[in-house]
TIMI-2910 file (N, C-alpha, C, CB; in pm, 1 decimal, decimal comma, always signed):
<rs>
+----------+----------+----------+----------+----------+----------+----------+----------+----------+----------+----------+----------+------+
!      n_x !      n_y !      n_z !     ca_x !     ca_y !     ca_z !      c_x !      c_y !      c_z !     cb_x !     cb_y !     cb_z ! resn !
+----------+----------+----------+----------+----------+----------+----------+----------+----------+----------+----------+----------+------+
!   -277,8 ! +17200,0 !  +7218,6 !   -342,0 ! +17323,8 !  +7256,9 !   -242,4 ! +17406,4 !  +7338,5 !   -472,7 ! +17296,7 !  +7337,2 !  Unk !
!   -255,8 ! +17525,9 !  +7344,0 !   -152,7 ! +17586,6 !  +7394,1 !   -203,5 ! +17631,7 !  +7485,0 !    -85,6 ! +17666,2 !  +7328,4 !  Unk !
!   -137,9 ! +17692,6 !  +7587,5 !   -156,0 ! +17776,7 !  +7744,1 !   -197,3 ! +17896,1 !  +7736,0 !    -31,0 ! +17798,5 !  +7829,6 !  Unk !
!   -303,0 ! +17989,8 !  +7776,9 !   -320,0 ! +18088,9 !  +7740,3 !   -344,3 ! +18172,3 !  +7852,5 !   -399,2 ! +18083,7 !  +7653,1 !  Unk !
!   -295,5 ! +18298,7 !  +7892,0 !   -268,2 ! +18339,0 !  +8035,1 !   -407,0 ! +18480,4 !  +8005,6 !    -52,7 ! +18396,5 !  +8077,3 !  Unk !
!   -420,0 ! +18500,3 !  +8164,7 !   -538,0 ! +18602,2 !  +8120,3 !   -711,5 ! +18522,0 !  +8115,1 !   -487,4 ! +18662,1 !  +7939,7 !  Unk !
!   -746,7 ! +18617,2 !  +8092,3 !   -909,2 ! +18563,8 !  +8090,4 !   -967,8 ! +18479,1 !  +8021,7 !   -990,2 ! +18643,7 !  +8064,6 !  Unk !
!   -992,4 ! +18404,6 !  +8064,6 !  -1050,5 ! +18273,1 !  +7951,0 !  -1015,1 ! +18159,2 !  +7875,9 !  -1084,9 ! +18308,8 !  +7861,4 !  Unk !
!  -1076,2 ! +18116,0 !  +7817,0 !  -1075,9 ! +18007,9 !  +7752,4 !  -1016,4 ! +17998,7 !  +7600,8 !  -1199,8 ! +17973,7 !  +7760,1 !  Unk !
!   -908,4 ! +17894,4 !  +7497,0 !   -871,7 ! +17919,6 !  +7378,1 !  -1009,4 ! +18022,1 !  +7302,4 !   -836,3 ! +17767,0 !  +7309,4 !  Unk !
!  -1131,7 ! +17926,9 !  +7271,2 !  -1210,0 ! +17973,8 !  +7204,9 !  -1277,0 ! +18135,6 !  +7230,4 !  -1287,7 ! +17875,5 !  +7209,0 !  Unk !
!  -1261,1 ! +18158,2 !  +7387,1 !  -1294,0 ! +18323,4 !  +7422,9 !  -1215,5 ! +18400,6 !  +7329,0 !  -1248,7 ! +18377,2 !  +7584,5 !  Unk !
!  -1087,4 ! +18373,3 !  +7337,5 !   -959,0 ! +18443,2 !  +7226,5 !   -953,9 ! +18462,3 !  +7135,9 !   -864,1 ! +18408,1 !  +7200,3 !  Unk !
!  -1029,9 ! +18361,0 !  +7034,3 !  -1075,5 ! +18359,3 !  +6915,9 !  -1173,1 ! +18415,6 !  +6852,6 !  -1088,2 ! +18277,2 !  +6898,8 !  Unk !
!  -1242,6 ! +18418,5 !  +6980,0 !  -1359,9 ! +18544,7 !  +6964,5 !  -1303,3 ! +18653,1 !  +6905,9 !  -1423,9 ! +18602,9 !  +7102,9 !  Unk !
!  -1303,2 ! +18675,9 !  +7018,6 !  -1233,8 ! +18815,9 !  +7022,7 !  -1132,4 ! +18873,3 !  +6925,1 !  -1168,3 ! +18822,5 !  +7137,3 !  Unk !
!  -1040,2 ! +18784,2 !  +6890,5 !   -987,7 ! +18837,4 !  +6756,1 !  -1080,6 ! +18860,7 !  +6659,3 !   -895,9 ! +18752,7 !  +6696,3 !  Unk !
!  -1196,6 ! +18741,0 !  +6631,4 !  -1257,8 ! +18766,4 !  +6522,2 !  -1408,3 ! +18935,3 !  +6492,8 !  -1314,2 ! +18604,2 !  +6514,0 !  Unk !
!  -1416,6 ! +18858,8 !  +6608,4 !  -1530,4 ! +18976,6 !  +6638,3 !  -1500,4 ! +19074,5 !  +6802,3 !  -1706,9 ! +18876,7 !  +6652,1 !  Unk !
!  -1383,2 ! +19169,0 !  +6765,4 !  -1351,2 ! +19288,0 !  +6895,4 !  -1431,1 ! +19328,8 !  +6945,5 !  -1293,8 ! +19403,3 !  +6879,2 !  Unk !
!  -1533,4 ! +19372,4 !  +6928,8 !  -1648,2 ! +19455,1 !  +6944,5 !  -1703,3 ! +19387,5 !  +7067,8 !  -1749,3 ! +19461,3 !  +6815,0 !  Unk !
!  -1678,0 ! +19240,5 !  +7119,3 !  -1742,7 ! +19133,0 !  +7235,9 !  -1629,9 ! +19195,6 !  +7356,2 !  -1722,6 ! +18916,0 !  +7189,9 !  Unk !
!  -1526,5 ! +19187,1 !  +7337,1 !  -1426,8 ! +19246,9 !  +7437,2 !  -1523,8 ! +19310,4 !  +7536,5 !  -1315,3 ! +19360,8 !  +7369,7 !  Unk !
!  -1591,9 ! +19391,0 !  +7459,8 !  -1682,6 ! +19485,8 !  +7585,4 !  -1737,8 ! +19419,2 !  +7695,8 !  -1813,9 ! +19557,7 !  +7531,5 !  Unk !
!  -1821,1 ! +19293,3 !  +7649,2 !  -1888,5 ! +19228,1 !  +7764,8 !  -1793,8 ! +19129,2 !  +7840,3 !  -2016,0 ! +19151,0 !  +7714,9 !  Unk !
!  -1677,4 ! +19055,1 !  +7811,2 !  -1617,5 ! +19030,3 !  +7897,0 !  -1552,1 ! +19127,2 !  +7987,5 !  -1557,4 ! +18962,6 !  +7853,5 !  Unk !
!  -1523,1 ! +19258,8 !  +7942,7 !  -1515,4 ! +19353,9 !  +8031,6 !  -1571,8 ! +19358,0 !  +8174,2 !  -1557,4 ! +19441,4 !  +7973,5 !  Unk !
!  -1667,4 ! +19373,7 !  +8091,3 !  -1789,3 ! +19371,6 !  +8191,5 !  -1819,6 ! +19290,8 !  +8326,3 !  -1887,8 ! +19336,0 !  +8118,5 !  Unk !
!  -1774,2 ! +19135,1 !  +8220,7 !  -1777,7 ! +19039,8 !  +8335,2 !  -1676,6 ! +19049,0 !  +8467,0 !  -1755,1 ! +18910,6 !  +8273,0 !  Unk !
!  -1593,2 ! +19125,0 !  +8415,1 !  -1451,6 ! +19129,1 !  +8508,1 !  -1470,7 ! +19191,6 !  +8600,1 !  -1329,1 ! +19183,9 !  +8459,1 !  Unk !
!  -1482,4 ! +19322,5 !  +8541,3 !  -1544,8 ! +19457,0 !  +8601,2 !  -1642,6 ! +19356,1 !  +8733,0 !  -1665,9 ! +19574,3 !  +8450,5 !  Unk !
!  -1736,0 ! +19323,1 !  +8717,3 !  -1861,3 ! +19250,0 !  +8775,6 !  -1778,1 ! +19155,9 !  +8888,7 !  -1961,3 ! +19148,5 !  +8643,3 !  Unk !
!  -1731,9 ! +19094,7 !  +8826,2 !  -1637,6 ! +18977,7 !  +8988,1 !  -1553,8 ! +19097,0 !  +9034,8 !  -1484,9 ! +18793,2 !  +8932,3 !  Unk !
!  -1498,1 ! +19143,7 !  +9001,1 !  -1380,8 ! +19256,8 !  +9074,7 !  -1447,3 ! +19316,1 !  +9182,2 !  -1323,6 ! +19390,9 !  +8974,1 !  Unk !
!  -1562,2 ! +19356,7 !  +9130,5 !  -1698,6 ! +19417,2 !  +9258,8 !  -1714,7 ! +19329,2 !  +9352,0 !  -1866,1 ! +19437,2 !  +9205,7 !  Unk !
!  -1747,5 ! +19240,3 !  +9282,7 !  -1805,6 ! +19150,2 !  +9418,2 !  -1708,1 ! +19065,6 !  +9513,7 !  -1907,9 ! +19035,4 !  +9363,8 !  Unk !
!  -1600,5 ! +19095,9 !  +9463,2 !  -1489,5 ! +19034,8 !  +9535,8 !  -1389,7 ! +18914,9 !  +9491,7 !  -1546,8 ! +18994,1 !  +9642,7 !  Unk !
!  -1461,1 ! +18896,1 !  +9355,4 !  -1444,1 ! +18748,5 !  +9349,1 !  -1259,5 ! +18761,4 !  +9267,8 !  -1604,6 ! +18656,3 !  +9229,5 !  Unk !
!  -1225,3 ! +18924,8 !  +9235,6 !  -1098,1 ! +18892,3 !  +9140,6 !  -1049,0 ! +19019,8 !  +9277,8 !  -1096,9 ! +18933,7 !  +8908,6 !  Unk !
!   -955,6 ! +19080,7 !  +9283,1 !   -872,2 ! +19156,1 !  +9297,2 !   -860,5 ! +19223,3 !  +9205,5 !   -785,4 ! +19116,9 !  +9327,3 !  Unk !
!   -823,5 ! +19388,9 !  +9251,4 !   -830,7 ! +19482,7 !  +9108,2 !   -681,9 ! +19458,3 !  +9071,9 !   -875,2 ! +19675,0 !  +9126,8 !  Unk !
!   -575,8 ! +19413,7 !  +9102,6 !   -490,6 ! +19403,7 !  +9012,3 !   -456,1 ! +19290,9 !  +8924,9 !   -406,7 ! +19433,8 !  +9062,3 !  Unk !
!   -538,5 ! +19152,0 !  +8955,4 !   -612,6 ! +19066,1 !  +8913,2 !   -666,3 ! +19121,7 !  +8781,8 !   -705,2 ! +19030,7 !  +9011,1 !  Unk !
!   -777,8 ! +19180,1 !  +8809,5 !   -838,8 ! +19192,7 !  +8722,4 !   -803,1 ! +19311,5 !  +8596,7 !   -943,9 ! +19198,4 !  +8785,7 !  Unk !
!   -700,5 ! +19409,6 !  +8602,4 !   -639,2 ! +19471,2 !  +8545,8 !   -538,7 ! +19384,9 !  +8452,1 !   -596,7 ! +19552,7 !  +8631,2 !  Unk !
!   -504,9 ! +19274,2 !  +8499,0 !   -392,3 ! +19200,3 !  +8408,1 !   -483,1 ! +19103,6 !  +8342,1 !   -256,4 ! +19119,2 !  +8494,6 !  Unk !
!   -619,5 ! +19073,8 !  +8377,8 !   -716,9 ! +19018,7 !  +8284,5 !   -752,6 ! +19118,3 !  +8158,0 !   -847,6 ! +18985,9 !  +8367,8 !  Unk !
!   -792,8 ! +19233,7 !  +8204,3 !   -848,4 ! +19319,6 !  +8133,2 !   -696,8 ! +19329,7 !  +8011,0 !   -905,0 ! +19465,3 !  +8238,2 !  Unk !
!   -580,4 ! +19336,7 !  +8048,1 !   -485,0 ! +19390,7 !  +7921,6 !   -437,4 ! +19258,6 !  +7841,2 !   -334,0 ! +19483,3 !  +7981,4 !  Unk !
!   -459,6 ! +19145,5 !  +7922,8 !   -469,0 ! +19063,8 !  +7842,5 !   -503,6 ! +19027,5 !  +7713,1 !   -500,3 ! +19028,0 !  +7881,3 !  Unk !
!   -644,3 ! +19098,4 !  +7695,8 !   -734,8 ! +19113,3 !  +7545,6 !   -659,3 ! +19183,7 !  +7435,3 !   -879,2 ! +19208,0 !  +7563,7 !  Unk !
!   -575,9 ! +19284,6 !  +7517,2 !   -504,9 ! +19348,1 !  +7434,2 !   -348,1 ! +19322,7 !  +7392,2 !   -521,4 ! +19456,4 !  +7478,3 !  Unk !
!   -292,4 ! +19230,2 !  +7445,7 !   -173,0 ! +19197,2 !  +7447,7 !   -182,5 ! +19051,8 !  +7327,5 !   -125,0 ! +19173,5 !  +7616,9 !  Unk !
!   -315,2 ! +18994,9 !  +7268,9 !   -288,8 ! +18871,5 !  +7201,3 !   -244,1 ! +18957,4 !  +7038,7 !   -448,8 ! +18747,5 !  +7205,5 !  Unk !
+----------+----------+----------+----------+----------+----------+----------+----------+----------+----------+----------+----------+------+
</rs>
């Protein structure tokens, strides 16, 4: 299995390639801890481009 940097899990990734359209709600989720404290916004900015960098 390989190392995968950024948000989530192998199978989240796979999602997401297969069906883009989900991207949104992990968005979301990020968006959501970033609020509450739980990520850092620049944290969570290198999560967020992550989705887009596979």
């Amino acid at each position: 299995m390989k190392k995968i940097k950024g948000f989530g899990c192998p199978l989240l990734h796979e999602t997401h390639k297969k069906y883009p359209h989900i991207k949104k709600f992990s968005i979301q989720r990020i968006l959501r801890e970033t609020r509450s404290g739980a990520l850092e916004p620049g944290e969570a900015l290198e999560q967020i481009w992550s989705f887009y960098k596979i």
